[in-house]
MDAnalysis code that builds the backbone (N, CA, C; Angstrom):
import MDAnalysis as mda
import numpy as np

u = mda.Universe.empty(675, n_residues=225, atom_resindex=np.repeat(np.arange(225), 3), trajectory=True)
u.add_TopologyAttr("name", ["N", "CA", "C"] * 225)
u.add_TopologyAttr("resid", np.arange(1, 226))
u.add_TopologyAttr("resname", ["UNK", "UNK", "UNK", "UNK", "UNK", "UNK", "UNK", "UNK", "UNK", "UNK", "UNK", "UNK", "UNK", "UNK", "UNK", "UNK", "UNK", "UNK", "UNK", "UNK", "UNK", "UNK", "UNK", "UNK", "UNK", "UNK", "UNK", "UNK", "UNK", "UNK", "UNK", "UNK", "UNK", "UNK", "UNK", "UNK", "UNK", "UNK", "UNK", "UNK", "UNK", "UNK", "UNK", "UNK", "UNK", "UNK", "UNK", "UNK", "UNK", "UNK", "UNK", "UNK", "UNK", "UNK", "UNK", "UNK", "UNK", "UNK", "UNK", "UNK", "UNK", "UNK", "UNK", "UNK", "UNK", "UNK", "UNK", "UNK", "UNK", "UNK", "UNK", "UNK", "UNK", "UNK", "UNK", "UNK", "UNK", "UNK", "UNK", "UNK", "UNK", "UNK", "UNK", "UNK", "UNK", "UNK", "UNK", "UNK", "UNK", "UNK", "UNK", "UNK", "UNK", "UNK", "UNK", "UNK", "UNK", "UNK", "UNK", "UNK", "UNK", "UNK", "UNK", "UNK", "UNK", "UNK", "UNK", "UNK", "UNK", "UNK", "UNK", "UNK", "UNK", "UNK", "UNK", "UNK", "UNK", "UNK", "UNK", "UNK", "UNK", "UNK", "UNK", "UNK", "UNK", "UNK", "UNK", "UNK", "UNK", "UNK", "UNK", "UNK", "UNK", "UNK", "UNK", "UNK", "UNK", "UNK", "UNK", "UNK", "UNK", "UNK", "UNK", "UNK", "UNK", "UNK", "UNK", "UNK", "UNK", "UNK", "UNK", "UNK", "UNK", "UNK", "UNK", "UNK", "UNK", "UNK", "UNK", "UNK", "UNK", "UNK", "UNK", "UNK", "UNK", "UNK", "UNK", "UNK", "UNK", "UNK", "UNK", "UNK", "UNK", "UNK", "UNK", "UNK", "UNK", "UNK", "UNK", "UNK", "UNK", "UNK", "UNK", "UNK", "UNK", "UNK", "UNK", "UNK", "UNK", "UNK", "UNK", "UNK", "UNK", "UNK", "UNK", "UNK", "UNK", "UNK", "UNK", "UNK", "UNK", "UNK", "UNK", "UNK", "UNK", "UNK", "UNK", "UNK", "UNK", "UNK", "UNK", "UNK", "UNK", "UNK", "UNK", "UNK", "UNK", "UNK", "UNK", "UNK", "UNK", "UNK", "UNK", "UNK", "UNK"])
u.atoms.positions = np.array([
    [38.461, 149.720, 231.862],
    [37.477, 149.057, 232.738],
    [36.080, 149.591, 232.422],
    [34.817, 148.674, 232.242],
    [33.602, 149.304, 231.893],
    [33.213, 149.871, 233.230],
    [32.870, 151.178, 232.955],
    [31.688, 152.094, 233.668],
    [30.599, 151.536, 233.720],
    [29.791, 151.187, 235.108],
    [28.765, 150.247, 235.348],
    [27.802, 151.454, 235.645],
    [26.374, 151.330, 235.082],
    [24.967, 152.022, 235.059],
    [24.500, 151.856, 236.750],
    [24.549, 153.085, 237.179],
    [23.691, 152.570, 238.628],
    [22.491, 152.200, 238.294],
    [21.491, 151.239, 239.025],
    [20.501, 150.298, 238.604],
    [19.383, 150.970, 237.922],
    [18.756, 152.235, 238.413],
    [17.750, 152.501, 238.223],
    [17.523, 153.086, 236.650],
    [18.933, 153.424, 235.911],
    [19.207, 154.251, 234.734],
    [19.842, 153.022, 233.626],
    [19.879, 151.776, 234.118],
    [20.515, 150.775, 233.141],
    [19.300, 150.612, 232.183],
    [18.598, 150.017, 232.508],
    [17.286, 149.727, 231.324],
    [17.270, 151.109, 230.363],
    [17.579, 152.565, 230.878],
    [17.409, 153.085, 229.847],
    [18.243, 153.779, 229.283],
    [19.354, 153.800, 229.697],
    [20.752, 154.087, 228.914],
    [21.969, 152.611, 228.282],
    [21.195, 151.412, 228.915],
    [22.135, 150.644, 228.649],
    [22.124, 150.796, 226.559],
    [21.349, 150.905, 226.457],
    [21.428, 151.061, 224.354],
    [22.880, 151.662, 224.163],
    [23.045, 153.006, 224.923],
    [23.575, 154.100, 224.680],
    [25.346, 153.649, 224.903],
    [25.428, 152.508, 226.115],
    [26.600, 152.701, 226.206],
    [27.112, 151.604, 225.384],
    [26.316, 150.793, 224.596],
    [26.501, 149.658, 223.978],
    [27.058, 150.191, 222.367],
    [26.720, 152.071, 222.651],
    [26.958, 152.400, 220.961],
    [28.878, 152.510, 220.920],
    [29.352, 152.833, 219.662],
    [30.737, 152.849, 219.120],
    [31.791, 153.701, 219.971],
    [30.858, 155.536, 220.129],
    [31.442, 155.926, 220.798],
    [32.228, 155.893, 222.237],
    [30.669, 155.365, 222.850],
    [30.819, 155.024, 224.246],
    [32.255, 154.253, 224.651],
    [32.238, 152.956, 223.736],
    [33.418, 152.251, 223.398],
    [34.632, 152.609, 223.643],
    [34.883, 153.776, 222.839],
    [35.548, 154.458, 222.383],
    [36.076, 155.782, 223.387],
    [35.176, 156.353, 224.371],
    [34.722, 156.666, 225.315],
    [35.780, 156.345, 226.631],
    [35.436, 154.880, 226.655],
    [35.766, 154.468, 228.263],
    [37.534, 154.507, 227.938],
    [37.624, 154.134, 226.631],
    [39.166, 153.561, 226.313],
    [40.060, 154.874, 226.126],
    [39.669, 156.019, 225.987],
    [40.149, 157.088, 226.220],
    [40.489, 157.236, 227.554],
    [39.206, 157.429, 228.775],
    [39.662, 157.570, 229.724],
    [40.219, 156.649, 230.817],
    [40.249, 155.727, 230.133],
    [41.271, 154.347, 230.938],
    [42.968, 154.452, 230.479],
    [43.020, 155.007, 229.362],
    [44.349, 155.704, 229.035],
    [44.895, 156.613, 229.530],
    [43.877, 157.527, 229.886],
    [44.106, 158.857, 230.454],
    [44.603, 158.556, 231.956],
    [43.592, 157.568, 232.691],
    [43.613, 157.386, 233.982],
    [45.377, 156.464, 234.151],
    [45.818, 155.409, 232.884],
    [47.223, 155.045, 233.115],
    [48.195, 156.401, 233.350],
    [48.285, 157.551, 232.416],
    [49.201, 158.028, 232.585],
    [49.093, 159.253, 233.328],
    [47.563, 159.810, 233.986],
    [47.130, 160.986, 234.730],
    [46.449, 160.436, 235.734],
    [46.812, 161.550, 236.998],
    [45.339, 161.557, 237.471],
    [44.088, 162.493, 237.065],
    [42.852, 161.366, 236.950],
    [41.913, 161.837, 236.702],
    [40.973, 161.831, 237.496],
    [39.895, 162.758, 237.466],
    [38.792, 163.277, 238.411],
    [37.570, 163.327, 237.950],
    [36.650, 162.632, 238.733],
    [36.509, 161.853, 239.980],
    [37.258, 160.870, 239.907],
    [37.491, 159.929, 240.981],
    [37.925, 158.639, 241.179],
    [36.475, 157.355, 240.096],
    [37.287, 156.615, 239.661],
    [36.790, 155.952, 238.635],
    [34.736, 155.316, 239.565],
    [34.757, 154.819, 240.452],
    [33.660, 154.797, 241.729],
    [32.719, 155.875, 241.599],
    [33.349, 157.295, 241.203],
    [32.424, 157.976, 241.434],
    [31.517, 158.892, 240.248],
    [32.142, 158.352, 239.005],
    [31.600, 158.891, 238.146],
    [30.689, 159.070, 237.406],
    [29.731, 157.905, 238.255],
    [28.064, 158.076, 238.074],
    [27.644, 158.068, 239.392],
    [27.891, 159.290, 240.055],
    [27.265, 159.292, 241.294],
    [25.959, 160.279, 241.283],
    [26.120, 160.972, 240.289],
    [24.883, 162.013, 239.891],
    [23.891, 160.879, 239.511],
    [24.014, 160.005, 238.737],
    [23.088, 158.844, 238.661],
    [22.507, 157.995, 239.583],
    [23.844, 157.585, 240.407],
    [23.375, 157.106, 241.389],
    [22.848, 157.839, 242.875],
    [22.808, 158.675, 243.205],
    [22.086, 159.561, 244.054],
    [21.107, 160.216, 243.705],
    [20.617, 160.429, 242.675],
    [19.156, 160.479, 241.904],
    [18.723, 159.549, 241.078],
    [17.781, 158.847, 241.563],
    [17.269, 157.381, 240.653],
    [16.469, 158.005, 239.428],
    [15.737, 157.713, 238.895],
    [15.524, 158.008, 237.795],
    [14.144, 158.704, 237.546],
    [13.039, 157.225, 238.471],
    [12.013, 157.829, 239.210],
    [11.897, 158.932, 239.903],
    [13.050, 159.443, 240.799],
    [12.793, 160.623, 241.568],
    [13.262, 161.933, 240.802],
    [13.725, 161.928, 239.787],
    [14.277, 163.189, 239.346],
    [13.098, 164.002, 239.425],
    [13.207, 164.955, 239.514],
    [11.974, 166.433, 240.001],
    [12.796, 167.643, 238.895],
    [13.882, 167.902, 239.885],
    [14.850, 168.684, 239.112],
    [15.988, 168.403, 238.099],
    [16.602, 169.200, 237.235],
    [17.952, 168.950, 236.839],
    [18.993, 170.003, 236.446],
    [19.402, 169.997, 237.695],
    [20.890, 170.994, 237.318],
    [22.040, 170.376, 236.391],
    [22.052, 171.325, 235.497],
    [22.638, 170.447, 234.603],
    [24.691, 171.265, 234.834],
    [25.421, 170.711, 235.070],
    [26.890, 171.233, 235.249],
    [28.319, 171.251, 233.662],
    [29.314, 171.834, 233.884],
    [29.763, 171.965, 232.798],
    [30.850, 170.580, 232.912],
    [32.129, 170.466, 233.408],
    [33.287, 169.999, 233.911],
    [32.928, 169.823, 235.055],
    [33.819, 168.769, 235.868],
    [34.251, 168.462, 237.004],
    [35.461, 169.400, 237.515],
    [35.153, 169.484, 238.444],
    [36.382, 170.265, 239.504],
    [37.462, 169.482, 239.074],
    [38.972, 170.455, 238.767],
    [39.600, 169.288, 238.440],
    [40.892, 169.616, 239.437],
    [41.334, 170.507, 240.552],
    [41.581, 170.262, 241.460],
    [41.606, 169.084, 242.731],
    [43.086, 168.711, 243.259],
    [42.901, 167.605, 244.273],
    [41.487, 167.454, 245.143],
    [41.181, 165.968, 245.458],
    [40.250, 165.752, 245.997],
    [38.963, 166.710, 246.324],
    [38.437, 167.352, 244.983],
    [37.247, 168.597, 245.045],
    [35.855, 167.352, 244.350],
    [36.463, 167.055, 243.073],
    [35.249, 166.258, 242.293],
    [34.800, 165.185, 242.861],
    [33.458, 164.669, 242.616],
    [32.692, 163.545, 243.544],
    [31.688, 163.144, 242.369],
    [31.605, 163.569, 241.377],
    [30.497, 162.828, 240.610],
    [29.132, 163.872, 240.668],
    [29.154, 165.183, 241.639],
    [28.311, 166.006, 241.400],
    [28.181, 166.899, 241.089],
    [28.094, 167.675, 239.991],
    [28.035, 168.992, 239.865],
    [27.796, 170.257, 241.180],
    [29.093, 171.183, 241.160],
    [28.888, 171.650, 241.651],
    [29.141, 171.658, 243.350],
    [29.331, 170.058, 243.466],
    [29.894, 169.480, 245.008],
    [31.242, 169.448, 245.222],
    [31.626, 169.354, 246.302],
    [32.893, 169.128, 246.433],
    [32.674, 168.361, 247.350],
    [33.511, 167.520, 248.077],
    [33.673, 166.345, 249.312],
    [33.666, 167.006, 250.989],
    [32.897, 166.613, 251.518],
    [32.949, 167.205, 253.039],
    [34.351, 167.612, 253.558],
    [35.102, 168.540, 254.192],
    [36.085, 169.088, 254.349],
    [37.060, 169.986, 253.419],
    [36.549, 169.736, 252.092],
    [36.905, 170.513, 251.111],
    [36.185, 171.688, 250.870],
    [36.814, 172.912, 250.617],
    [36.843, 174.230, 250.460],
    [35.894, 174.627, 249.270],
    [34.747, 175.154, 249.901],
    [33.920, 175.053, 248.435],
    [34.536, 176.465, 247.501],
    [34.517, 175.668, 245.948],
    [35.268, 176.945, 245.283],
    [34.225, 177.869, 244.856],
    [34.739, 179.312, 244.400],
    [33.988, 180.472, 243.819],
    [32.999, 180.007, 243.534],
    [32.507, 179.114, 242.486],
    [30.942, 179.054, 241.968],
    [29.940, 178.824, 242.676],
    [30.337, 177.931, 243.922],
    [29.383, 177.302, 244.986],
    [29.396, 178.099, 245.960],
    [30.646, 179.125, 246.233],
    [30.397, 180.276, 247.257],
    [29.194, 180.794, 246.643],
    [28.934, 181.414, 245.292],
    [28.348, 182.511, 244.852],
    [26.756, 181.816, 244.840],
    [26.832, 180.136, 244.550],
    [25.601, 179.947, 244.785],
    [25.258, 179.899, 246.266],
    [25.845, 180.024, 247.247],
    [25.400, 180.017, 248.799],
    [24.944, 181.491, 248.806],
    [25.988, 182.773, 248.233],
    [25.284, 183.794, 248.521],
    [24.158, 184.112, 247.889],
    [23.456, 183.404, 246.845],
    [22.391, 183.425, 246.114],
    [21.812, 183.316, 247.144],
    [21.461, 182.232, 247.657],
    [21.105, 181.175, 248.628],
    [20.263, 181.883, 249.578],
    [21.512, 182.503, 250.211],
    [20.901, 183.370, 251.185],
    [20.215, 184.886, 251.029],
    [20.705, 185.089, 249.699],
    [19.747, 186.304, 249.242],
    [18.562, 186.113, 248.635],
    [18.172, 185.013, 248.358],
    [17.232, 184.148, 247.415],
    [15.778, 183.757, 248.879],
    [16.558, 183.063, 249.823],
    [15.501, 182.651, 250.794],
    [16.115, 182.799, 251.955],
    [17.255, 183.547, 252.280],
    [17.798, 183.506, 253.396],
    [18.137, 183.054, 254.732],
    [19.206, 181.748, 253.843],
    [18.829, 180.760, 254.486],
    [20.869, 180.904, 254.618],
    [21.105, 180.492, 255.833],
    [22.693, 180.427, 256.297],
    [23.591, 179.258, 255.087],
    [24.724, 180.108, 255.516],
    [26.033, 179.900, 254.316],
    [26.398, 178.027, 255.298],
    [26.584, 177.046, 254.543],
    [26.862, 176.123, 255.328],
    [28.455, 176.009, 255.680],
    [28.586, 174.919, 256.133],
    [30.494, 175.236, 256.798],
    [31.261, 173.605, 255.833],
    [29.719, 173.816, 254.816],
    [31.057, 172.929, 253.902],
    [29.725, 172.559, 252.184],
    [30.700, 172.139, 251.391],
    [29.963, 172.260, 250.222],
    [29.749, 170.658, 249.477],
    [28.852, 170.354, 250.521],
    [28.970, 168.907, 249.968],
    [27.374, 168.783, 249.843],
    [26.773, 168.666, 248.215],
    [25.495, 168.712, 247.628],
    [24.735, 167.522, 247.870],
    [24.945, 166.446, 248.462],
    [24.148, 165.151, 248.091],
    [22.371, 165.392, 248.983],
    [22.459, 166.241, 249.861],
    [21.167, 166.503, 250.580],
    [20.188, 166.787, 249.356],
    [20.903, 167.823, 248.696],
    [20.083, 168.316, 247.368],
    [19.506, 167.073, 246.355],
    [20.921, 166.124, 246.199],
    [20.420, 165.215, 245.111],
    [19.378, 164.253, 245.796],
    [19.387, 163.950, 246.689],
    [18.680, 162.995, 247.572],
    [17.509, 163.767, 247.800],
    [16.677, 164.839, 247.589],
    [15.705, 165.431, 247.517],
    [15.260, 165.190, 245.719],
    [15.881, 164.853, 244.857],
    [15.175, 164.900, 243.783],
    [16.042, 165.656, 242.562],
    [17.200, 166.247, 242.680],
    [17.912, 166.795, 241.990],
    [18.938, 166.054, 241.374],
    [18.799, 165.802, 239.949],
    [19.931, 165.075, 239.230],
    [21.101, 166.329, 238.726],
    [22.091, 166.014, 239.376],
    [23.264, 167.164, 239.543],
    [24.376, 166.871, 238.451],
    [23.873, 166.893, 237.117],
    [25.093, 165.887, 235.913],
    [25.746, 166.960, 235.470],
    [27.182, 167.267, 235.229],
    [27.875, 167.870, 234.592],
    [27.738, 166.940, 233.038],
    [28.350, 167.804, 232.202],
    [28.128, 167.551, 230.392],
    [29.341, 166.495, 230.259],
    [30.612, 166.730, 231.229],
    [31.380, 165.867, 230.778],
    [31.538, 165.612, 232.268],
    [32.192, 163.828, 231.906],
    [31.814, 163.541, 233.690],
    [33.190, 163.167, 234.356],
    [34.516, 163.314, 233.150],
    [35.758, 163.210, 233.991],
    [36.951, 164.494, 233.239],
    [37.848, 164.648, 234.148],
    [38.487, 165.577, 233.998],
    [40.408, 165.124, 234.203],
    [41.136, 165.503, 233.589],
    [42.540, 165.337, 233.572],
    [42.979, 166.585, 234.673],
    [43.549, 165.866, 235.731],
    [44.106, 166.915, 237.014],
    [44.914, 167.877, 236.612],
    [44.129, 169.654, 236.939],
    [44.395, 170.301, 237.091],
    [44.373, 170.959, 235.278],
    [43.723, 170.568, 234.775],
    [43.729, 170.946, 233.442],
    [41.954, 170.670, 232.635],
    [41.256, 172.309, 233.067],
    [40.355, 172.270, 232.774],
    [39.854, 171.737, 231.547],
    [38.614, 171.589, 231.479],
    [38.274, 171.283, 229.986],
    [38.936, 169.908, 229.212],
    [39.564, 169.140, 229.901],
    [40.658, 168.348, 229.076],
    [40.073, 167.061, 228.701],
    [39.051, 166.915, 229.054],
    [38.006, 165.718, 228.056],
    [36.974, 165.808, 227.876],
    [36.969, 167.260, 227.297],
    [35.444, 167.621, 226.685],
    [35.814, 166.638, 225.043],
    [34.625, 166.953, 224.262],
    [34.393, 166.365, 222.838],
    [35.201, 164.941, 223.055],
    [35.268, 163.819, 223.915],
    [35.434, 162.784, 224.003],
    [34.566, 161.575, 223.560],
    [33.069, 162.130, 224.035],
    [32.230, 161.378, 223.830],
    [31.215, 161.952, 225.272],
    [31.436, 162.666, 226.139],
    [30.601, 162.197, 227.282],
    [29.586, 163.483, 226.802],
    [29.872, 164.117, 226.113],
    [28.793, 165.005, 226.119],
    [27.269, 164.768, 225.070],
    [27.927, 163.725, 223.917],
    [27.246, 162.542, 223.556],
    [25.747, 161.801, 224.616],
    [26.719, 161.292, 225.825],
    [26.309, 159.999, 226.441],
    [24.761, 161.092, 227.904],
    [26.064, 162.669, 227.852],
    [25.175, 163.086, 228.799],
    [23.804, 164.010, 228.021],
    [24.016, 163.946, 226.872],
    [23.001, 164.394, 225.893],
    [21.583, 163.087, 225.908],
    [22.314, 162.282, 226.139],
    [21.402, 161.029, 226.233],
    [20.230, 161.285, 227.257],
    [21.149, 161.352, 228.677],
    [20.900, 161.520, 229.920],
    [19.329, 162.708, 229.957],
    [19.733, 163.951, 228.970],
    [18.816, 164.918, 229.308],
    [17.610, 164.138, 228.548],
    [17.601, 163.656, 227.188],
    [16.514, 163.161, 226.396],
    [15.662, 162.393, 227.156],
    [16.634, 161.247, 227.983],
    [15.870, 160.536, 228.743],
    [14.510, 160.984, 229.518],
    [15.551, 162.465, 230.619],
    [14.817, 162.904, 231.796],
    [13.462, 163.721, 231.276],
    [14.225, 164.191, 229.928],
    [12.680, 164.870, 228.796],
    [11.628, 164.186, 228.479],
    [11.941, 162.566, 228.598],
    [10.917, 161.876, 228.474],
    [10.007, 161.663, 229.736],
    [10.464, 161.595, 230.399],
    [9.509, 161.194, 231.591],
    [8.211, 161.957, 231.604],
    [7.171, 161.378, 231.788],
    [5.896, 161.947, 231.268],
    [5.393, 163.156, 232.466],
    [5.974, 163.291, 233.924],
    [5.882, 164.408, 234.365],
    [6.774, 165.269, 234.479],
    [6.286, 166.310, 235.042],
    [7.402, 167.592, 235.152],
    [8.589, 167.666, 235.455],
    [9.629, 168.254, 234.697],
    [11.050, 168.393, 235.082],
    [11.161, 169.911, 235.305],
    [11.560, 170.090, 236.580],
    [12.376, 171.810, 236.235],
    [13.757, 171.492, 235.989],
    [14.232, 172.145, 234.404],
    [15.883, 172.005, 234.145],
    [16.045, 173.231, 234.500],
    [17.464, 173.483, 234.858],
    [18.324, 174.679, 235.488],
    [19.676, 174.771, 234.314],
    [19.050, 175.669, 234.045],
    [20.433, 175.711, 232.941],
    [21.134, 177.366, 233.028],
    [22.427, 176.998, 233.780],
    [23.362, 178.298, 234.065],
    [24.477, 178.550, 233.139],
    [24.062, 179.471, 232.308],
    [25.303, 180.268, 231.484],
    [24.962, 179.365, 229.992],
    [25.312, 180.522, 228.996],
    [25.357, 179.988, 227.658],
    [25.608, 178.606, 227.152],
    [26.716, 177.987, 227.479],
    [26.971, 176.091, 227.211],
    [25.688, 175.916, 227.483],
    [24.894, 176.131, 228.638],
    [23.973, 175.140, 229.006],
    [22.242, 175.503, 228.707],
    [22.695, 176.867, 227.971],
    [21.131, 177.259, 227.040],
    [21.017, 176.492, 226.018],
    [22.496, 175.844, 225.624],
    [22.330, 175.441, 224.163],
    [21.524, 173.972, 224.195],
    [21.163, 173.203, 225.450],
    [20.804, 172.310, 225.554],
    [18.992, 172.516, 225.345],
    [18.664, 173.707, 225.353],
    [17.499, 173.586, 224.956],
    [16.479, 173.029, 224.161],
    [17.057, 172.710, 223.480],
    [16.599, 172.539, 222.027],
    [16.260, 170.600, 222.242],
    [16.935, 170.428, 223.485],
    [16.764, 168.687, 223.524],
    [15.251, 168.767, 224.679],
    [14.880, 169.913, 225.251],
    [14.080, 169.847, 226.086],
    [12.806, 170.195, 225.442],
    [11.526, 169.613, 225.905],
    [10.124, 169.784, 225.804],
    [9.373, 171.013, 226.504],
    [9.768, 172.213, 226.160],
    [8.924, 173.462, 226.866],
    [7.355, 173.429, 227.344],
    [6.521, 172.376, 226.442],
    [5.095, 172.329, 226.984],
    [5.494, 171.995, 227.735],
    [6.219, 170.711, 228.125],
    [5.594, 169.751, 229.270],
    [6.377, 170.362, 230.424],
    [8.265, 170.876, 230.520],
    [8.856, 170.814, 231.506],
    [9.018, 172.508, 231.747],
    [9.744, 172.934, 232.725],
    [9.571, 174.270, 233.090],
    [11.462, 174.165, 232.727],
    [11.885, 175.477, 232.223],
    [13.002, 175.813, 231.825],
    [13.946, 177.045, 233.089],
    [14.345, 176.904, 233.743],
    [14.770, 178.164, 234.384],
    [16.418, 178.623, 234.199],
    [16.341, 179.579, 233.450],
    [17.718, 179.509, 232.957],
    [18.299, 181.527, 234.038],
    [19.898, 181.228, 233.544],
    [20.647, 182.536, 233.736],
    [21.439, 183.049, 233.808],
    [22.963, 182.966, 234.100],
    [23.705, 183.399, 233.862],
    [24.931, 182.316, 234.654],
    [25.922, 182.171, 234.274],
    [26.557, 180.934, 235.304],
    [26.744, 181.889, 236.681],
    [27.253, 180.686, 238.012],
    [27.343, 181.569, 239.169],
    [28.732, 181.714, 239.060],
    [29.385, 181.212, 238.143],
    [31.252, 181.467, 238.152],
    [30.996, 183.515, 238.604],
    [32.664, 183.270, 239.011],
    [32.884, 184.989, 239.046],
    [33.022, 185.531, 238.235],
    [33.174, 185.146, 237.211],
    [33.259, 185.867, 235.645],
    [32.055, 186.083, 235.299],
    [30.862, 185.662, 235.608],
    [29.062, 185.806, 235.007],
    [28.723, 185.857, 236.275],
    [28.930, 185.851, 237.312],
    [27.659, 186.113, 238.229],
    [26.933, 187.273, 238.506],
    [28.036, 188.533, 238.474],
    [27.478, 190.000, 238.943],
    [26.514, 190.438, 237.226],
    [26.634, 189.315, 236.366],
    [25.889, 189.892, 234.685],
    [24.345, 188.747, 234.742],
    [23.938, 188.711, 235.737],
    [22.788, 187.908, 235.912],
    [22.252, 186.832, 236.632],
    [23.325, 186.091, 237.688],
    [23.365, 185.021, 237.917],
    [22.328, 185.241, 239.824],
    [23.303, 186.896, 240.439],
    [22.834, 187.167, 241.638],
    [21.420, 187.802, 241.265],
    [21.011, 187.646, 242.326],
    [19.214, 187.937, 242.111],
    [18.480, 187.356, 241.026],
    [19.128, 186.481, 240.491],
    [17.569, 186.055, 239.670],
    [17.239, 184.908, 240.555],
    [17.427, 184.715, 241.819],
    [16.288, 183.566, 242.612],
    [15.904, 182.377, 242.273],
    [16.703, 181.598, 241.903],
    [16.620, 180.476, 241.020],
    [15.700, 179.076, 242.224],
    [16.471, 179.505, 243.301],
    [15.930, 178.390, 244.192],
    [14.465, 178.910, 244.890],
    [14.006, 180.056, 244.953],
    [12.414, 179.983, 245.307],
    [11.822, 179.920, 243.634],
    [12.282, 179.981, 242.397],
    [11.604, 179.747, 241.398],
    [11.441, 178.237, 241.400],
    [12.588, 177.350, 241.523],
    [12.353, 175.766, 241.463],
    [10.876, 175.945, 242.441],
    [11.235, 176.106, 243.564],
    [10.345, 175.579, 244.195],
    [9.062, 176.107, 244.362],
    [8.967, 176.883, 243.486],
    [7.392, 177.617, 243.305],
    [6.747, 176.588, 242.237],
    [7.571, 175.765, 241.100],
    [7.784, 175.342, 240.052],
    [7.483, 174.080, 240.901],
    [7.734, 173.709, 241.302],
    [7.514, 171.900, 241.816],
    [6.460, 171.946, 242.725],
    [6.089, 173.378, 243.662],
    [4.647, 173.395, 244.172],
    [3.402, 173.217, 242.839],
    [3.766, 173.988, 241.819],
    [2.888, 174.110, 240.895],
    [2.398, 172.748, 240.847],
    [3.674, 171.856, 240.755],
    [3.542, 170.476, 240.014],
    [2.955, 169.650, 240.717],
    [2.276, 169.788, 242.109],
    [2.381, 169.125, 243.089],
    [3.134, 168.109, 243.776],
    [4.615, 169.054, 243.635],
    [5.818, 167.642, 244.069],
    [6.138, 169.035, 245.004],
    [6.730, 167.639, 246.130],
    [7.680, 168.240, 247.321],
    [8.277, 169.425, 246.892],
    [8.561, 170.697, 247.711],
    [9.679, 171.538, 247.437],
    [10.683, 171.194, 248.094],
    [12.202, 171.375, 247.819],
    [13.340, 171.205, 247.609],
    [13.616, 172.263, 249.296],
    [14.357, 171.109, 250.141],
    [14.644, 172.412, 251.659],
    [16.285, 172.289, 251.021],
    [16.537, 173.616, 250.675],
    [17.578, 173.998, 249.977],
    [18.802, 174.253, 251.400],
    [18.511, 174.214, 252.923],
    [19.387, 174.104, 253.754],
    [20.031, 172.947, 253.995],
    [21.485, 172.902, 254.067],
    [22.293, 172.272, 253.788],
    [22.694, 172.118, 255.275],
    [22.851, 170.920, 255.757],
    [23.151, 170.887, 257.097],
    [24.634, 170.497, 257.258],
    [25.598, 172.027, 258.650],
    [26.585, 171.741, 258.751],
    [27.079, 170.159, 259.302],
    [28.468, 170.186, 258.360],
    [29.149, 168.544, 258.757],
    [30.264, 169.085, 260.044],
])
């Protein structure tokens, strides 16, 4: 089944999905989805797109995989669905959170407040085979989400990218350092967080970074559901 462009990102990715891979791409994970479940639900796998239009991007957290645990993935990096248990990485970014601007742990881990402020929340690959990490990386989506960053590099004002842990330094090289601000550091997984990830303050740097720019800062409190 084709993956449909939420509106605001069709004019400038539609090239992209029209190429061989892409093709090639969907028909993988329409195979995958006959004989697995896969994550997100097919609805939600441009929801990072569609909850940040294209115009509003400010920020971009850029993510690795989807949660590939029951009902966790939603299309956002880093989110999980209201009533679901936010895992280790998103604990460790709450305790950032609150050591960063000290601001309360919420009573659930569901990101869209964030994206709806201006934050495009894209993981590198945007679906996952249940319960088996990593299992459609080099498919093509990291291709399509390589696209995604060039795009947001183009936009003629400021981007702050957020790039956590090595995978996602390597994306540098697609970004414009004059124009956009880079804030990189260590992933918040439990395996990298205590080697750089706690205290480097990532969320009063964005938003010192988007005052600079004269764009809104980001109210990083997450209101309980």
């Amino acid at each position: 089944m084709p993956l449909v462009l939420p509106e605001s990102w069709q004019p400038l990715l539609a090239d992209e999905t029209q190429k061989p891979y892409f093709s090639a791409l969907e028909q993988f994970v329409d195979a995958e989805r006959s004989k697995y479940s896969v994550f997100p639900p097919e609805a939600d796998v441009f929801n990072a797109l569609r909850y940040t239009a294209y115009p509003a991007v400010n920020v971009f957290l850029l993510g690795q995989d989807p949660y590939h645990d029951d009902g966790q993935a939603h299309g956002l990096c880093f989110s999980v669905r209201p009533g679901v248990k936010p895992p280790p990485s998103l604990r460790n970014m709450f305790g950032e959170l609150k050591s960063d601007l000290g601001l309360k742990f919420p009573n659930n881990g569901y990101l869209v407040p964030w994206a709806e402020q201006g934050i495009l929340m894209l993981n590198a690959v945007l679906t996952v085979r249940a319960h088996e990490a990593n299992s459609h990386k080099d498919h093509g989506w990291e291709t399509f989400t390589d696209a995604v960053i060039r795009t947001v590099n183009a936009k003629p004002e400021q981007v702050v990218f957020v790039l956590w842990g090595g995978y996602d330094r390597k994306k540098v090289p697609l970004i414009d350092t004059t124009r956009h601000v880079i804030i990189e550091s260590a992933h918040p997984s439990p395996l990298s967080a205590n080697n750089g990830f706690f205290g480097s303050k990532p969320y009063s740097k964005i938003n010192a970074a988007l005052k600079r720019a004269g764009k809104p800062e980001i109210d990083w409190q997450l209101p309980d559901l």
